[in-house]
NUTI-350345 format. One line per 2 residues: number of its first residue (from 1); their letters; for each residue x, y, z of C-alpha. Coordinates in steps of 0.5 Angstrom, whole numbers. Example, Ala and Ser with C-alpha at 12.3 -4.5 7.8 and 13.67 -1.06 7.14 Angstrom:
BEGIN
1) as) 25,-9,16; 27,-2,14
//
This chain:
BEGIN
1) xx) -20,16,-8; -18,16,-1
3) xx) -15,11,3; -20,10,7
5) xx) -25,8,2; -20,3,-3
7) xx) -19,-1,4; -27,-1,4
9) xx) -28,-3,-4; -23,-8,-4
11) xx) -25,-11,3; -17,-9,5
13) xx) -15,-10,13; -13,-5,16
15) xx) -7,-6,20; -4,1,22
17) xx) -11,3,25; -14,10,23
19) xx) -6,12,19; -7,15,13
21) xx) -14,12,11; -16,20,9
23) xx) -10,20,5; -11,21,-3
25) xx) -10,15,-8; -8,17,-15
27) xx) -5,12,-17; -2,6,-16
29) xx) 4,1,-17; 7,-6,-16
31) xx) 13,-8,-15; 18,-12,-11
33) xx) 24,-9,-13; 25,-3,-8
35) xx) 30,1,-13; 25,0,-17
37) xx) 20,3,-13; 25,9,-12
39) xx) 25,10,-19; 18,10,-22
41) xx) 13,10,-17; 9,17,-17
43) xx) 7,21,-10; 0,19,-8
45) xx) 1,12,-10; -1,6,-6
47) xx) 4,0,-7; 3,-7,-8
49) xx) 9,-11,-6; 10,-18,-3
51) xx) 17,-13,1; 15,-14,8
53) xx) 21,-12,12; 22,-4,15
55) xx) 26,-2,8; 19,0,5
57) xx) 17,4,10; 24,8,7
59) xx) 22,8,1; 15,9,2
61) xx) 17,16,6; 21,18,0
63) xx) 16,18,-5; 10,20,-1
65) xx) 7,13,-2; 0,14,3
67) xx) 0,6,3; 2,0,2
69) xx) -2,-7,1; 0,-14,1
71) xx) -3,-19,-2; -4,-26,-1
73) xx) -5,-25,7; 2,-25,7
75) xx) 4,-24,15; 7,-17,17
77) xx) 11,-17,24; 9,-13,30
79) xx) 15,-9,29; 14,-7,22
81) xx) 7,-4,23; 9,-1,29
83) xx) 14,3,26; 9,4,19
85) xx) 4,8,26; 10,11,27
87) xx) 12,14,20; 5,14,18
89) xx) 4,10,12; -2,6,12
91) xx) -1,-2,11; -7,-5,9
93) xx) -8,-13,7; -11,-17,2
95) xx) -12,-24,1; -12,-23,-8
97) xx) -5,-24,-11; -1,-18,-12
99) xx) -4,-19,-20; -11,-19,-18
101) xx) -10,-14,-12; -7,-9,-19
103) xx) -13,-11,-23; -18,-8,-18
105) xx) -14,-2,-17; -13,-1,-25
107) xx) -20,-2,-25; -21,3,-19
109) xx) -18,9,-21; -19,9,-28
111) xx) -27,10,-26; -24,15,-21
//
């Protein structure tokens, strides 16, 4: 599943513009914790984390994350996904909690 088409079943914002959204998902991972991220996270993962400052574009770029979602709607400064443009990372936004946005991922990629 590509990036494109998660933000489109889960109903995700967008917020890095077309960044990304062709890239493959093969699995996911939740945490907040950036060491762990650095420790377990697989390439080609799409992280859920309520982290919202520029060290997870760091983290992200190092594990070949091809997204980052946000739960809650949480708020993302102007800065951060400028800098995700830049890095191009995709930063997607949904207003289910991080529990409820790893269940619909599960769910997703299990069918996959």
């Amino acid at each position: 599943m590509t990036v494109r088409e998660l933000a489109s079943v889960l109903d995700l914002e967008i917020l890095t513009g077309d960044v990304g959204l062709d890239e493959e998902i093969k699995h996911g991972y939740t945490s907040d914790l950036l060491s762990d991220v650095i420790a377990n996270a697989p390439e080609n993962s799409a992280w859920i984390t309520v982290q919202r400052h520029i060290n997870i574009l760091g983290v992200a770029k190092l594990k070949e994350i091809v997204a980052i979602i946000t739960p809650r709607n949480l708020k993302i400064d102007k800065e951060l996904i400028e800098r995700a443009r830049a890095e191009k990372v995709a930063l997607l936004r949904s207003g289910l909690t991080a529990f409820e946005v790893s269940g619909e991922l599960y769910d997703i990629l299990k069918k996959a």
